[in-house]
LOZA-253033 format. One record per residue (C-alpha): x, y, z; residue in one letter. Coordinates in steps of 0.2 Angstrom, whole numbers, padded with zeros to 4 digits, always signed. Example, Ala and Ser with C-alpha at 12.3 -4.5 7.8 and 13.67 -1.06 7.14 Angstrom:
// residues 2
+0062-0022+0039A;+0068-0005+0036S;
// end
This chain:
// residues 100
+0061+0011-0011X;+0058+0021+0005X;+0044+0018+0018X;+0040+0032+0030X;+0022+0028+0042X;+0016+0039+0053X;+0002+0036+0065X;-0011+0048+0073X;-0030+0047+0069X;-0025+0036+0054X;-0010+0027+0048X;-0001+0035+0034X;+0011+0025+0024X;+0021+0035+0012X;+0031+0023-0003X;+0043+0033-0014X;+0055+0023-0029X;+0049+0006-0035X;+0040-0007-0026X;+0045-0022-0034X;+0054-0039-0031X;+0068-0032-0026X;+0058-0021-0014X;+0043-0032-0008X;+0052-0040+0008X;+0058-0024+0015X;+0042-0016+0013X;+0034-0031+0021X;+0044-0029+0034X;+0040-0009+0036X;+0021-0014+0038X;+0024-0030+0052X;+0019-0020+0064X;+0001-0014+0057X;-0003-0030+0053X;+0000-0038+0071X;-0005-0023+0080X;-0020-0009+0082X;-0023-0005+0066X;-0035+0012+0060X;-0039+0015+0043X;-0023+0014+0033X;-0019+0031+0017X;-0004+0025+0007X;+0003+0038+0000X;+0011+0035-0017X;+0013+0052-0025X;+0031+0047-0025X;+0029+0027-0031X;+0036+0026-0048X;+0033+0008-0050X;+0024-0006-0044X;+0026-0026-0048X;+0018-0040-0045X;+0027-0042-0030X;+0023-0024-0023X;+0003-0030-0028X;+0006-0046-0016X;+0013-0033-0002X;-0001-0021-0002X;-0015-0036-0006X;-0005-0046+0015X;-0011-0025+0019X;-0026-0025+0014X;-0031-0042+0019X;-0026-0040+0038X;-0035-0022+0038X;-0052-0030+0028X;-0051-0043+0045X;-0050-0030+0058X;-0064-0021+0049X;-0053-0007+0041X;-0050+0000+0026X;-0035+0003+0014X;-0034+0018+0003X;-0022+0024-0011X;-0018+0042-0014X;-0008+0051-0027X;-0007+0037-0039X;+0003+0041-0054X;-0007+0035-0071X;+0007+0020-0074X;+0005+0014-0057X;-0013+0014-0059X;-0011+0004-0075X;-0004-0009-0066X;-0018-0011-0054X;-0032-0007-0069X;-0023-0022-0078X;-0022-0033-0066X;-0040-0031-0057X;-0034-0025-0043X;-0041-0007-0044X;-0059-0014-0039X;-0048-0021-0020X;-0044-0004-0014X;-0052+0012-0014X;-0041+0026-0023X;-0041+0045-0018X;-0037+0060-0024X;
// end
């Protein structure tokens, strides 16, 4: 997995390879900052995420949590059809707001 944020009007994080278990901690560790500091609304960019776990769904649910209480919002881009399985299957399409 690879993690690349870049910040201007809004924070773009960009994911590429598999966010998994294996994965989850250093991605974690990528996002620390946002979620203790100024945070604007937050594109992940996952034209490049080929999987996703349950683990990967924890990380992204810590980013969405600390942006819903600083009154931002999360949105996905560029989800491939069996990522978005994984967030139809396990509810979690209906906590983040998905873009083209």
């Amino acid at each position: 997995m690879n993690v690349t944020i870049s910040n201007g009007n809004e924070t773009i994080i960009k994911v590429s390879g598999r966010l998994d278990v294996g994965s989850a901690g250093e991605f974690e560790k990528e996002i620390q900052p946002l979620l203790t500091g100024q945070m604007s609304n937050i594109t992940i960019d996952c034209s490049e995420l080929e999987y996703i776990s349950s683990a990967g769904l924890r990380s992204l649910m810590i980013l969405n949590k600390a942006s819903a209480a600083k009154g931002e919002q999360i949105f996905i881009k560029s989800i491939s059809p069996i990522v978005k399985d994984v967030f139809d299957m396990t509810g979690f399409s209906s906590l983040f707001n998905f873009i083209e």
